[in-house]
N, C-alpha and C positions, 0 to 999 in steps of 0.2 A: 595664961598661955597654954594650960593644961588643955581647956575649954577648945581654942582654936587647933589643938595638936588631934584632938578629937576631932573637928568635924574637918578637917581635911584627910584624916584616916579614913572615914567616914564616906567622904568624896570620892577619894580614890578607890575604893570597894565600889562604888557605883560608875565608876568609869573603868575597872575590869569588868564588871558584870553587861555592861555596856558592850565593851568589846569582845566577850564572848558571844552575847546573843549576835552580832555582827559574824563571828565568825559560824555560828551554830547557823545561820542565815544564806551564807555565802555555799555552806556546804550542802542546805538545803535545795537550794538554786541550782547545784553543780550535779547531785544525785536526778533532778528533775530533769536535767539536762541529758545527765548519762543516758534515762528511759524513755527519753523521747527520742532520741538515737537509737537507743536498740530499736525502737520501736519502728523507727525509720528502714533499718536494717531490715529486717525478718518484713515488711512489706516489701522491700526491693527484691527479698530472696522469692518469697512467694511469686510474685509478678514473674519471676527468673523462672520457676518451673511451668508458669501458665506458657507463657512465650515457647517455652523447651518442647513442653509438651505439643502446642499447637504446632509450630515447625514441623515435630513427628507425624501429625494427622496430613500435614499439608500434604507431606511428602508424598506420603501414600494413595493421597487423591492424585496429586500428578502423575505419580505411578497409575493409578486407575485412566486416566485421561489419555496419558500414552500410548496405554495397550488398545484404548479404543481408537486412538487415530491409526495407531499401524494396521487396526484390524479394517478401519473403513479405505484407508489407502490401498489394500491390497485387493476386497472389493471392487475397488473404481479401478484398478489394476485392471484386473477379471473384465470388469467388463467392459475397458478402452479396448483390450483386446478381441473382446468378441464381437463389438460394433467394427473393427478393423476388419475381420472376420467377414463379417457378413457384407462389407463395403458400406457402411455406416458412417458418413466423414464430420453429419454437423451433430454436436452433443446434445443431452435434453440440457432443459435448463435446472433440471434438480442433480448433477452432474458436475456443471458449473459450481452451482451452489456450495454440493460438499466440497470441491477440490478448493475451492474460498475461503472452504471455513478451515479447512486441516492448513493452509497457509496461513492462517487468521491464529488459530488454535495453539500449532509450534510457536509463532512469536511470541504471544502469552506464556507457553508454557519457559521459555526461555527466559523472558523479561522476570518473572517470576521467582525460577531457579535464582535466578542469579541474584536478585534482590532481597530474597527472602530465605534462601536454603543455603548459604555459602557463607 
């Protein structure tokens, strides 16, 4: 009986040891776990400042594109005025063109604002 009182002590050491490496496995899988989440994280962050940062470039281009439409509107301002002026009734066609595109240009620049900058 001695013999058998051994080898189930025996047994039992190898089924704690069992379920250590079980547990030493578990905790393996859970740390791997944790750093593929950070890892996840600090990619979302990064992405976070590209985004940030580009919204700020956009801005500033729409700023740039504004100042140029106000500057060709006043332009074509000037010179409805001076073909008035001079009795000038039909416009050229490069005239047309710009006044198309600055109504072409604010609705961009709006669609934009609002979809991208807000």
């Amino acid at each position: 009986m001695n013999t058998l009182q051994t080898i189930y002590n025996k047994l039992a050491d190898k089924t704690e040891l069992a379920k250590h490496e079980v547990q030493l496995s578990l905790l393996d899988d859970i740390k791997k776990s944790e750093n593929n989440l950070l890892d996840g994280i600090n990619s979302v962050v990064k992405e976070r400042a590209i985004i940030e940062s580009t919204k700020i470039k956009m801005g500033q281009e729409i700023d740039k594109v504004k100042f140029l439409v106000d500057n060709l509107e006043k332009n074509l301002n000037k010179f409805n005025a001076q073909a008035k002026d001079l009795g000038i009734t039909q416009k050229p066609n490069e005239i047309e063109k710009a006044e198309a595109m600055i109504i072409s240009v604010k609705k961009d620049v709006q669609n934009i604002t609002t979809k991208y900058l807000k």
